[in-house]
N, C-alpha and C positions, 0 to 999 in steps of 0.2 A: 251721710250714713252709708254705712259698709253691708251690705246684705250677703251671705255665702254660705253655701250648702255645703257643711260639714262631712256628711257620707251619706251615701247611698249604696246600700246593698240588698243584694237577690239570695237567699239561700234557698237551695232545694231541698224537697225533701228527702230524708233520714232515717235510717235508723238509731233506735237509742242507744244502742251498743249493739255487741257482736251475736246475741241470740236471737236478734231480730224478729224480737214479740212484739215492741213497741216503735211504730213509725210517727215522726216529728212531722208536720206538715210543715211544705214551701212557706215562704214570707219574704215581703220586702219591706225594708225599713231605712226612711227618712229622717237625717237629722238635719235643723237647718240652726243660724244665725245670724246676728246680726251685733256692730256694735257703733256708736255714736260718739267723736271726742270734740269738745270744744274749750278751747285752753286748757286748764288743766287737769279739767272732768274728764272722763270718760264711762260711757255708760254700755254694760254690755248683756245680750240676752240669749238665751241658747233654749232649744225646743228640742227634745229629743223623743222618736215614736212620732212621729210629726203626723205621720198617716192613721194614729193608734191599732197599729196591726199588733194581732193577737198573736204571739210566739212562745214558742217554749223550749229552752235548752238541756239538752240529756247530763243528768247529774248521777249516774254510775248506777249504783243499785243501793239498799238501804239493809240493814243488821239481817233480814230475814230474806235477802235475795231477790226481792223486788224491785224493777226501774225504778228509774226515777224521773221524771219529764219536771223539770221547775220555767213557772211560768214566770216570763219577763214582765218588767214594769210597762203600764200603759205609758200615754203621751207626759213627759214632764216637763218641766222648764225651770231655768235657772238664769238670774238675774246677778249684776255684778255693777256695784257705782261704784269708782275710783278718783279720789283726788291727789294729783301729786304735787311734791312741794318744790 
């Protein structure tokens, strides 16, 4: 079994854009992995949000000139079986 930390990253905090109404707070976020092959299987699984830190990315402003802060997915995961021939 392959176990590997996809990324690791620190953002600091932000602003949302350049009028600097709306500050993003800091966050660190964990993605890890792992995948398993045996003959011609291979099994593989990915966590991302590992820490389920709470973030949110600046998405411009919206028709009437208000930020916009869009909040990111919590912890997911995704799984993957392969057989080749």
């Amino acid at each position: 079994m392959l176990l590997h930390v996809r990324d690791v990253s620190h953002v600091d905090s932000v602003f949302a854009n350049y009028t600097q109404k709306v500050k993003l707070p800091a966050y660190w976020l964990l993605n890890l992995g792992a995948s398993y092959k045996t003959g011609p299987w291979l099994f593989r699984i990915g966590v991302k949000n590992v820490n389920n830190a709470r973030y949110f990315r600046a998405g411009g402003q919206d028709l009437f000139g208000a930020d916009i802060a869009l909040p990111q997915l919590p912890r997911s995961w995704q799984a993957t079986l392969k057989y080749s021939f």
